[in-house]
BAMIVEX-296235 format. One record per atom (N, C-alpha, C, O): residue in one letter; chain; z, y, x. Coordinates in steps of 0.001 Angstrom, whole numbers. Layout:
<sites>
residu chaine Z Y X
A A Z Y X
...
</sites>
This chain:
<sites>
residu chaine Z Y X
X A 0 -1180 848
X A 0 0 0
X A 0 1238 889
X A 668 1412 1909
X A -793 1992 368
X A -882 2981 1280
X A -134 4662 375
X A -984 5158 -365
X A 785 5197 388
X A 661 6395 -284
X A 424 7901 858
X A 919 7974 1983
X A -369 8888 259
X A -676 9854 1233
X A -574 11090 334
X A -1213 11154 -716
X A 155 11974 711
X A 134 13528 49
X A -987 14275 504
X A -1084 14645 1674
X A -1749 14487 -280
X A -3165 15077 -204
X A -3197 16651 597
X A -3581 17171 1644
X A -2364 17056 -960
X A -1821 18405 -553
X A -903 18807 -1724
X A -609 18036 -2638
X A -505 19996 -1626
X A 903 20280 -2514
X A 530 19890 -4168
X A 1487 19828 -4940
X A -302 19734 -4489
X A -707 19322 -5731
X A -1348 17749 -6156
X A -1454 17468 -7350
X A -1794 16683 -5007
X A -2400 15737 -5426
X A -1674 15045 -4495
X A -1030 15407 -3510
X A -1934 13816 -5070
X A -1109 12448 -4264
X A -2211 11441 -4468
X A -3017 11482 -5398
X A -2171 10500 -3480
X A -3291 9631 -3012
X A -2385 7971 -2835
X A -1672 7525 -1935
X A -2874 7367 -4257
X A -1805 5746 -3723
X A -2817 4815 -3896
X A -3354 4698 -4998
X A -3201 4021 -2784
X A -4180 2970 -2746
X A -3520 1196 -2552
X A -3091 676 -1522
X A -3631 661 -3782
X A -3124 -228 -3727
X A -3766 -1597 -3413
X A -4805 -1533 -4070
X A -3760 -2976 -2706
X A -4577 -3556 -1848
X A -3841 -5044 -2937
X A -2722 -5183 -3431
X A -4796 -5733 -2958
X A -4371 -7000 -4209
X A -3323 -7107 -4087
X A -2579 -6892 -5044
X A -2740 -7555 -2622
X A -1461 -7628 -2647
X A -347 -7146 -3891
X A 315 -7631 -4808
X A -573 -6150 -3386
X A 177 -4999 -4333
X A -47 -5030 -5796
X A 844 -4826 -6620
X A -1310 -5301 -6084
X A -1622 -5704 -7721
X A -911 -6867 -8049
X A -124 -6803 -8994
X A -1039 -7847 -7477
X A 192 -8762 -7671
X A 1053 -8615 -7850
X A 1509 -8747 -8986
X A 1795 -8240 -6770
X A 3236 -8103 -6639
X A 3509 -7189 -7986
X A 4574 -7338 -8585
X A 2575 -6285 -8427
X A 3298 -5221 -9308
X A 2678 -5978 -11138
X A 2725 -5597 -12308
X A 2250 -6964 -10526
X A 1620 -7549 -11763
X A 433 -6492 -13115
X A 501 -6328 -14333
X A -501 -6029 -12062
X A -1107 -4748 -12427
X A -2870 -5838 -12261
X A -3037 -6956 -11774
X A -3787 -4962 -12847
X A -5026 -5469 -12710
X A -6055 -3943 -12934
X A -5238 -3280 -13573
X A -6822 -3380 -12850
X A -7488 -2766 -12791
X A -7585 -2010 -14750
X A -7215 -1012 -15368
X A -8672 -3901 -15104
X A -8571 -3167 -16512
X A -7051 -3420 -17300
X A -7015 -3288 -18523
X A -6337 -3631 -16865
X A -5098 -3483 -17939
X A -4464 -2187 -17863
X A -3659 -1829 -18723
X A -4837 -1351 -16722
X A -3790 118 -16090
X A -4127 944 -17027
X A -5344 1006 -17205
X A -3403 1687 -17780
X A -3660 2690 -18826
X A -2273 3610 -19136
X A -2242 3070 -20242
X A -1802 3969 -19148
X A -449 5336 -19325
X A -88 4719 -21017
X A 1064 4660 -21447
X A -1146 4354 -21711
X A -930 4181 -22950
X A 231 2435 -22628
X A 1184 2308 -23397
X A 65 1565 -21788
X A 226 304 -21566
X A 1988 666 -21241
X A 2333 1230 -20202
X A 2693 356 -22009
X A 4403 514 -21007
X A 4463 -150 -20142
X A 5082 456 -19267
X A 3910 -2015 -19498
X A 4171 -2277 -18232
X A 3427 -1563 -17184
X A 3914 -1619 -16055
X A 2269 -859 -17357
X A 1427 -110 -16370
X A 2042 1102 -16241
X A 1882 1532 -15099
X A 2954 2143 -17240
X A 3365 3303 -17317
X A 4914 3026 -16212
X A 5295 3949 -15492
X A 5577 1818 -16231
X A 6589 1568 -15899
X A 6435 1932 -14770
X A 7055 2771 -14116
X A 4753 667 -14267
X A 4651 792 -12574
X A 4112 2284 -11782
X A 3812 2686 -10658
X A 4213 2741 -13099
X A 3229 4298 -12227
X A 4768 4825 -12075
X A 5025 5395 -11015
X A 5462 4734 -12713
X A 6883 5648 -12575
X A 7305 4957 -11457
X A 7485 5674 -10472
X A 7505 3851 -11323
X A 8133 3286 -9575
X A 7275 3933 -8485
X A 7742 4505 -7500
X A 5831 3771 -8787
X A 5208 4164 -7879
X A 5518 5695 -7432
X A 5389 6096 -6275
X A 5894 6392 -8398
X A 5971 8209 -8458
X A 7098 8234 -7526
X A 6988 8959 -6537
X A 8412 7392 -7733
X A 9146 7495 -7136
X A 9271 6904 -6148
X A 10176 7345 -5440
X A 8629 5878 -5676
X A 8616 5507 -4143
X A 7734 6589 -3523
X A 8241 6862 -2435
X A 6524 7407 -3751
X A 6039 8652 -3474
X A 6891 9410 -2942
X A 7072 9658 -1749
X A 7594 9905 -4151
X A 8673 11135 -3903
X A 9718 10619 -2682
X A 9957 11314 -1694
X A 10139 9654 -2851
X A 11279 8954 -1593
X A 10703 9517 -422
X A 11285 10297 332
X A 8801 8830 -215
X A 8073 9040 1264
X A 7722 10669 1566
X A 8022 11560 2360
X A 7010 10468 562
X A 6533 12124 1221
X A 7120 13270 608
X A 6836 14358 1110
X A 7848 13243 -334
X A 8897 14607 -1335
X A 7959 14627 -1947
X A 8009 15808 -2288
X A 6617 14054 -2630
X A 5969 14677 -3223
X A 6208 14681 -5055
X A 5793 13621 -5523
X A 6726 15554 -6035
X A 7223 15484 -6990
X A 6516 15788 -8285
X A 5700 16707 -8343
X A 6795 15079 -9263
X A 6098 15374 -10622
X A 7439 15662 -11640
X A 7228 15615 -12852
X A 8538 15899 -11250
X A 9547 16107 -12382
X A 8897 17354 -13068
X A 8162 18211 -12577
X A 9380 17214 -14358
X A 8805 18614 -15276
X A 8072 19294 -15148
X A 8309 20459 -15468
X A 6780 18935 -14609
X A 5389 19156 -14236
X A 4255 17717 -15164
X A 4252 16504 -15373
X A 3367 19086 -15464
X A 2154 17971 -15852
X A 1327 17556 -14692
X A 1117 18060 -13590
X A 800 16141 -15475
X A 91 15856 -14294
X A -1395 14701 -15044
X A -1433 14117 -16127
X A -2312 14748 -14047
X A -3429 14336 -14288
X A -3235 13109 -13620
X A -2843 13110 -12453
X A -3551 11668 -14457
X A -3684 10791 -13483
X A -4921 9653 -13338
X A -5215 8808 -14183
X A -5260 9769 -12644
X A -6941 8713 -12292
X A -7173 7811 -11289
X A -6906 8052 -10112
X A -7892 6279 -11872
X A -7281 5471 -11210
X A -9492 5016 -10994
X A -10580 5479 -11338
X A -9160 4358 -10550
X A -10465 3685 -9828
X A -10535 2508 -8657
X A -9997 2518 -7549
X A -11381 1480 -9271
X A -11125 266 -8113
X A -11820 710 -7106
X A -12715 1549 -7000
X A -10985 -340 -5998
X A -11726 -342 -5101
X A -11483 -2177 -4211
X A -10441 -2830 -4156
X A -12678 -2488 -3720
X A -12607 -4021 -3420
X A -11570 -5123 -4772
X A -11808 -5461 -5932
X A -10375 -5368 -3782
X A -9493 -6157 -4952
X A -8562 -5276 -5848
X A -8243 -5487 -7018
X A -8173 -4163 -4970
X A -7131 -3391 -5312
X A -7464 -2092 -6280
X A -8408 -1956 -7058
X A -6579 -1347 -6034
X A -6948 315 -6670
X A -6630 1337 -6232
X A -5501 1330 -5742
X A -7348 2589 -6177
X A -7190 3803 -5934
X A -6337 4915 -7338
X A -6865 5296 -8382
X A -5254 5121 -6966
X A -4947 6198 -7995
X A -4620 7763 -7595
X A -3791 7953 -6706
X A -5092 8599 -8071
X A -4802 10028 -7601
X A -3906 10987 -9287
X A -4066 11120 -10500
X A -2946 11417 -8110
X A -2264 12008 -9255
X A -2517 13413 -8545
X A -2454 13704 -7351
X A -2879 14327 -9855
X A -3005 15917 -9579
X A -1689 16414 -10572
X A -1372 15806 -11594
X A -966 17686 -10046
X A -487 18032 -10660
X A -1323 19292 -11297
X A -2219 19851 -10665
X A -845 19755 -12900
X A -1764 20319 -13254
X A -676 21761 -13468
X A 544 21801 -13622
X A -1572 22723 -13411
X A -948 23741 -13722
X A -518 24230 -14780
X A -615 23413 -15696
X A -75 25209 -15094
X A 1055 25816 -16131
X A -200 26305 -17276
X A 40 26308 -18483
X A -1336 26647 -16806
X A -2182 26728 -18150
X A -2801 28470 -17821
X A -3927 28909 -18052
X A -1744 29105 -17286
X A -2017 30620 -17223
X A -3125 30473 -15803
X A -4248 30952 -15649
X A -2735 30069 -15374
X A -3911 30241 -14036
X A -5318 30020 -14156
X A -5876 28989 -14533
X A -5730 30891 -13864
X A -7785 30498 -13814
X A -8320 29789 -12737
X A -7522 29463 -11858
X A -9475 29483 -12609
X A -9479 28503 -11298
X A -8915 27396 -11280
X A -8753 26918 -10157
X A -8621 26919 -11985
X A -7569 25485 -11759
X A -8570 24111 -11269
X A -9127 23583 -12232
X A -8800 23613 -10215
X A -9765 22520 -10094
X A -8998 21129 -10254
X A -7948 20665 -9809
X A -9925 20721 -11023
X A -9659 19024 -11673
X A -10797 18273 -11021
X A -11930 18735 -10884
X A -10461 17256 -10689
X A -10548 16349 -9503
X A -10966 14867 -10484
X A -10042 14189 -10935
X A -12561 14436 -10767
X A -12244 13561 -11430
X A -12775 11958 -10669
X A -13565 12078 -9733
X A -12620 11434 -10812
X A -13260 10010 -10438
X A -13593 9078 -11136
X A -12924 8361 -11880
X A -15101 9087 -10790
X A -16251 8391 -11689
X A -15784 6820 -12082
X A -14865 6535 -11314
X A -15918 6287 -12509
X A -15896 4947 -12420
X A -17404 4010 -12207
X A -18311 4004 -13039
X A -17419 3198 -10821
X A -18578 2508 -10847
X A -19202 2009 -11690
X A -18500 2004 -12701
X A -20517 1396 -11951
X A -21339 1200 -12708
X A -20983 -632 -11951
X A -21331 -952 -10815
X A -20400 -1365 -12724
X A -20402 -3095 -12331
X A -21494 -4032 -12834
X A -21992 -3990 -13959
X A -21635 -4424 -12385
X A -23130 -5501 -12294
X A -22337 -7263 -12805
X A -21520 -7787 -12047
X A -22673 -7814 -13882
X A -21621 -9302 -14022
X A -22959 -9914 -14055
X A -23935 -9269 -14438
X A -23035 -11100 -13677
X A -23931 -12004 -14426
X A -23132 -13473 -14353
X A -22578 -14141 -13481
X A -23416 -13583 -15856
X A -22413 -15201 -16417
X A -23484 -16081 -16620
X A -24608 -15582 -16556
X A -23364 -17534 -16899
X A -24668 -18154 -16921
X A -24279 -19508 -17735
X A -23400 -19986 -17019
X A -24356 -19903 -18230
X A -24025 -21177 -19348
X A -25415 -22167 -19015
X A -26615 -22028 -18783
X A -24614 -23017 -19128
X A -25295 -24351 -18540
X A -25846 -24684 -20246
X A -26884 -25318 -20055
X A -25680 -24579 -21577
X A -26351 -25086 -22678
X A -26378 -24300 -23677
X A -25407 -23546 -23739
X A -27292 -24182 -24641
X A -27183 -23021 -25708
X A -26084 -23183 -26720
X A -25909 -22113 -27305
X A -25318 -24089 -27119
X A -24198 -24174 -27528
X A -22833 -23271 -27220
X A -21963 -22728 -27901
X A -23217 -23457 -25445
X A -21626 -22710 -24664
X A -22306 -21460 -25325
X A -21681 -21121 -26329
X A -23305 -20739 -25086
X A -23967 -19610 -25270
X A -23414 -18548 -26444
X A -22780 -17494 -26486
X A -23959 -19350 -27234
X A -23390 -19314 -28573
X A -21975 -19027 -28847
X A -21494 -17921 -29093
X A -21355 -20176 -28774
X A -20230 -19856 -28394
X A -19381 -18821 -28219
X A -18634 -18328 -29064
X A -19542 -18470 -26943
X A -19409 -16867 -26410
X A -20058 -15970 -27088
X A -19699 -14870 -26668
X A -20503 -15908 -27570
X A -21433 -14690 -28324
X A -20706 -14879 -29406
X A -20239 -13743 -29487
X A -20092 -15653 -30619
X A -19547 -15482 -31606
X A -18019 -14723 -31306
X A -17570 -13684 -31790
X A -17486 -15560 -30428
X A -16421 -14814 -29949
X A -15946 -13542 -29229
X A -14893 -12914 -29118
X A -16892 -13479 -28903
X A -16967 -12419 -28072
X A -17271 -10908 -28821
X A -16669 -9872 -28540
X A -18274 -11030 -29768
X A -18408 -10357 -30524
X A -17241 -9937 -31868
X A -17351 -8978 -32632
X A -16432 -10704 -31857
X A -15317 -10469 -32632
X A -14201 -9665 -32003
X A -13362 -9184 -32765
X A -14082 -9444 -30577
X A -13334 -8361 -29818
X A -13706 -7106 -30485
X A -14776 -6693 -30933
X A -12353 -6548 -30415
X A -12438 -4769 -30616
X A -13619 -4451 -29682
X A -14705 -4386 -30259
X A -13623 -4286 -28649
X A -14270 -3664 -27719
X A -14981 -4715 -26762
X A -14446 -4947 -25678
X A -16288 -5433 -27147
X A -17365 -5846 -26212
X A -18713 -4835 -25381
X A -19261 -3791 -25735
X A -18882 -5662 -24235
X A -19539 -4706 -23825
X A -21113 -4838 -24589
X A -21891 -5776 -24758
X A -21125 -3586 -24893
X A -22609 -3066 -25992
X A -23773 -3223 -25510
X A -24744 -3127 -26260
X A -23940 -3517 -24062
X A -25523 -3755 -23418
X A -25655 -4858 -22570
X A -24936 -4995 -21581
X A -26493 -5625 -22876
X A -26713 -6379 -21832
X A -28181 -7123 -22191
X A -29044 -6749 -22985
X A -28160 -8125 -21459
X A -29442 -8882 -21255
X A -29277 -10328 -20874
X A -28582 -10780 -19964
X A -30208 -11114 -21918
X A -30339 -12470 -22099
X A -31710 -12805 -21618
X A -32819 -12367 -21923
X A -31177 -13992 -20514
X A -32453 -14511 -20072
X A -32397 -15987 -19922
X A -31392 -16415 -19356
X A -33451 -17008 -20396
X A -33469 -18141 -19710
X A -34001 -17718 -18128
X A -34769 -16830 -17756
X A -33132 -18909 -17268
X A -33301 -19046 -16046
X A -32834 -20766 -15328
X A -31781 -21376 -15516
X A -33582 -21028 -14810
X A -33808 -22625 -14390
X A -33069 -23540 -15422
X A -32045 -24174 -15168
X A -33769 -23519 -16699
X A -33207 -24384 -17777
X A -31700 -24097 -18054
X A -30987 -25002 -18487
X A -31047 -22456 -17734
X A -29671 -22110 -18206
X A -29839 -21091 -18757
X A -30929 -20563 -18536
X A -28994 -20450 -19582
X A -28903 -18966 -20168
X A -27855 -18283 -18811
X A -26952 -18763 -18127
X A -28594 -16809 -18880
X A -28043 -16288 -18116
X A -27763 -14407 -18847
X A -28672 -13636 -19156
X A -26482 -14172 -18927
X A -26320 -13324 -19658
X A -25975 -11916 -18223
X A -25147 -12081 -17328
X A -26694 -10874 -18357
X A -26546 -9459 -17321
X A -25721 -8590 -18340
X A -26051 -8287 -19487
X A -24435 -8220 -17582
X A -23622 -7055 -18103
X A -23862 -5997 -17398
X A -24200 -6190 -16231
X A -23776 -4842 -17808
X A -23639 -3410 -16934
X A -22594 -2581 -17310
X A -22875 -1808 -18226
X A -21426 -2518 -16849
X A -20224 -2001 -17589
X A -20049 -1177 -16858
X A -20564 -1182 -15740
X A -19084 -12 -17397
X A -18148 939 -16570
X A -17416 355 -15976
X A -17003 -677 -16506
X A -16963 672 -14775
X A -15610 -111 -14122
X A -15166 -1557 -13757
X A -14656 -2078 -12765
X A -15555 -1961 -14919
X A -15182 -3499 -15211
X A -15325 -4311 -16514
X A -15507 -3654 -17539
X A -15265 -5682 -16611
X A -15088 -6156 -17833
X A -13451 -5960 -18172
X A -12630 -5930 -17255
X A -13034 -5821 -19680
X A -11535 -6603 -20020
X A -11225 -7784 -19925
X A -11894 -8813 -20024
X A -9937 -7558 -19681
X A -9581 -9303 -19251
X A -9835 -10472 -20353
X A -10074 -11661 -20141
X A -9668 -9536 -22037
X A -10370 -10987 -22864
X A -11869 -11350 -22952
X A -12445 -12242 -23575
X A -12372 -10260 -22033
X A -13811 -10654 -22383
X A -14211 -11636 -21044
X A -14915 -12642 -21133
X A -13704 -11203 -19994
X A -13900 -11802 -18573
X A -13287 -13151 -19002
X A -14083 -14045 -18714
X A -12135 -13649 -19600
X A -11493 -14717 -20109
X A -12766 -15478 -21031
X A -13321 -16512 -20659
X A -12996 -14968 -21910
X A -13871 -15884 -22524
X A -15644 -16382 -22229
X A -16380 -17235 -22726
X A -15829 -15132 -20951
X A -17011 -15761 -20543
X A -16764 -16950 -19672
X A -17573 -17873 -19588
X A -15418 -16903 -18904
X A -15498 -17737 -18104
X A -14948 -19265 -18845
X A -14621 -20240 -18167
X A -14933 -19242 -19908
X A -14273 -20334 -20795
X A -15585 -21002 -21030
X A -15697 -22225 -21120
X A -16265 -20421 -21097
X A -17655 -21021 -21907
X A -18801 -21188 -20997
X A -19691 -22015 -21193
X A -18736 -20047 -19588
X A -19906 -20158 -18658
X A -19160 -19697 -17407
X A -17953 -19461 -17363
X A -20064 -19595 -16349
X A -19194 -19689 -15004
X A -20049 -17511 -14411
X A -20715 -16704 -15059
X A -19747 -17495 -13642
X A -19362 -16134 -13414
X A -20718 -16578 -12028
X A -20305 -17311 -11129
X A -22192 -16121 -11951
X A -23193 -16460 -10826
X A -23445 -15166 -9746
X A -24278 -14950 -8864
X A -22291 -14432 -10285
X A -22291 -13066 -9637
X A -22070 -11515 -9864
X A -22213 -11061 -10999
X A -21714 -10669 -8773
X A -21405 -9317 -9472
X A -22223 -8302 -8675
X A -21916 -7133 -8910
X A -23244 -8504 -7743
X A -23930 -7654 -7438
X A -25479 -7297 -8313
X A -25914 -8051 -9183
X A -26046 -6244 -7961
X A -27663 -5983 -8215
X A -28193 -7166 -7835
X A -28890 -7812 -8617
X A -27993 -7480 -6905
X A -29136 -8429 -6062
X A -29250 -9832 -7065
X A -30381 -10316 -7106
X A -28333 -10434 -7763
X A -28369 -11594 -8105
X A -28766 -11054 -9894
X A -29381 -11905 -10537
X A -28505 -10015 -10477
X A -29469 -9481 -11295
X A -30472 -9593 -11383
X A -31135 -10134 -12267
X A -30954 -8758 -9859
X A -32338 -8590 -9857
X A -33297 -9861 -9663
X A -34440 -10043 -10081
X A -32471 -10668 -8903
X A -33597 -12386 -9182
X A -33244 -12559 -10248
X A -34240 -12438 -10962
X A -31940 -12897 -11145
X A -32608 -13136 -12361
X A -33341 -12472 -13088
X A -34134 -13163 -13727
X A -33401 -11412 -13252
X A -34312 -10677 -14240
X A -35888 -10860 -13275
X A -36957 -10473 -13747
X A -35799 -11380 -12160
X A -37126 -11346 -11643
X A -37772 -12529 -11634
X A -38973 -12452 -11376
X A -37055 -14258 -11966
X A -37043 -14942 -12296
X A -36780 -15634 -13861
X A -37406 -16642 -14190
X A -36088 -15179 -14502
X A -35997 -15743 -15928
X A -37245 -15005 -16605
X A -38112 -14173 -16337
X A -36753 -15908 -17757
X A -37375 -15082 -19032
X A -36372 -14553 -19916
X A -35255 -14950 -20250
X A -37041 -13590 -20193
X A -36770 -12868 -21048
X A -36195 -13288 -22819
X A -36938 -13776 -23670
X A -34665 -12931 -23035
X A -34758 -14042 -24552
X A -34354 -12601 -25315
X A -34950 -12336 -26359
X A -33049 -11396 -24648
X A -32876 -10266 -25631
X A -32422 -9514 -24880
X A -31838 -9995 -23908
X A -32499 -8097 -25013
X A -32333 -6953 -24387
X A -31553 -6211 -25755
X A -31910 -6173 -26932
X A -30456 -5700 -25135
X A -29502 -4116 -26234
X A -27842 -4865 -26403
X A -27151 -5398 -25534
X A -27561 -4647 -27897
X A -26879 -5532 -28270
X A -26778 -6894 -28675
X A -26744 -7375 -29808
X A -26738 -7401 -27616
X A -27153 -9311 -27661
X A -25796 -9537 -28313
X A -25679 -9898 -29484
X A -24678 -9282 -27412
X A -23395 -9874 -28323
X A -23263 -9460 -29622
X A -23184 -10359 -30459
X A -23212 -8119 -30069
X A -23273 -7667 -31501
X A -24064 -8066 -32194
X A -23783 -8202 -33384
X A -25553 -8458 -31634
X A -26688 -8741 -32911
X A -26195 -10730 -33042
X A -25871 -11321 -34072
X A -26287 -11200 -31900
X A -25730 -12645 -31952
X A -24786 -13026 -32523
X A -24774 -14191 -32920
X A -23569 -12078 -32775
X A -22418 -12928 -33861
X A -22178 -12614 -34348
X A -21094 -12933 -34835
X A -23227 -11179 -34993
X A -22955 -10562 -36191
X A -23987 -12222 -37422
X A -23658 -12746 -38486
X A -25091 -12430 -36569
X A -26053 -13798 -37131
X A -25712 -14654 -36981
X A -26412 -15402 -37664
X A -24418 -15652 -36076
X A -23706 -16704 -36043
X A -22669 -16839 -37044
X A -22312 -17956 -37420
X A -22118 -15680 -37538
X A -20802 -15125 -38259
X A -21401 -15079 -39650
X A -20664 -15171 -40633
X A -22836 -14928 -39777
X A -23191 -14994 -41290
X A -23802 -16305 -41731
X A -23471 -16805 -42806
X A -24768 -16930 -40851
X A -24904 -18191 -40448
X A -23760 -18992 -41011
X A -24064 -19238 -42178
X A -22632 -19494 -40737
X A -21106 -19649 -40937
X A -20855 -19504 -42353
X A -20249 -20506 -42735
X A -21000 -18926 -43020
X A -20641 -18450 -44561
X A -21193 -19410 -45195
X A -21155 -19440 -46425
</sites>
């Protein structure tokens, strides 16, 4: 774990898997809204303040988190009182992630697509391709998948990669089966199918 005082207003805590472990934290679960993630940002504030004095008591503050490799990057800004002009906010993008899952039969396929589509929040774009007699499904998410969605692809199909490159052969190798909302249009038609 690394913590670093930026400057009198921002703090810099980079946390290395290790540390996601140990604090029982994951990327997509970290949210201020989450009380075990809000808990660990308050330990974290205060092991901060212990190292470098750097303080957020009765001060607002901005906080933004972003992966990096296994671990995470979080930057806390403190924000000003509101009267000041000029105030610079500091934001951090979240990468653009590349998944590709791949199911060995159109059943598992299926499958996942009914379920998956019944989550609050699936990811809305992707791309279906046959590829060497398997389905191979391309995500493009912000940041990351959620852990129930990453959970249920890997229940049903195996995980063939997270870069461009293994995208780009499949999409340069398969065929083509659906492009947009594959999960939404697929189990919104499995789910009526069913009736």
């Amino acid at each position: 774990m690394i913590i670093e005082r930026v400057d009198e207003t921002r703090l810099m805590i980079v946390l290395a898997r290790e540390d996601m472990v140990e604090y029982d934290l994951s990327f997509s679960k970290l949210d201020w809204c989450d009380f075990h993630s809000r808990k660990v940002i308050k330990q974290l504030l205060a092991l901060a303040k212990e190292k470098t004095g750097f303080t957020t008591q009765g001060k607002r503050m901005m906080i933004e988190a972003a992966p990096g490799g296994d671990g995470c990057l979080i930057l806390v800004t403190l924000l000003h009182s509101g009267r000041s002009k000029g105030r610079n906010v500091y934001k951090i993008k979240q990468p653009c992630g590349v998944f590709v899952y791949e199911f060995a039969c159109a059943e598992d396929l299926l499958c996942a697509m009914e379920r998956l589509s019944r989550l609050r929040r699936h990811p809305e774009s992707a791309t279906l391709l046959l590829f060497k007699e398997k389905y191979r499904l391309i995500l493009s998410v912000r940041g990351g998948l959620s852990s129930p969605v990453e959970t249920l692809l890997s229940e049903y199909g195996r995980l063939a990669g997270k870069t461009r490159a293994v995208a780009a052969a499949t999409l340069e190798h398969g065929k083509l089966l659906s492009q947009g909302d594959v999960i939404g249009e697929m189990g919104y038609s499995l789910r009526r199918a069913g009736q």
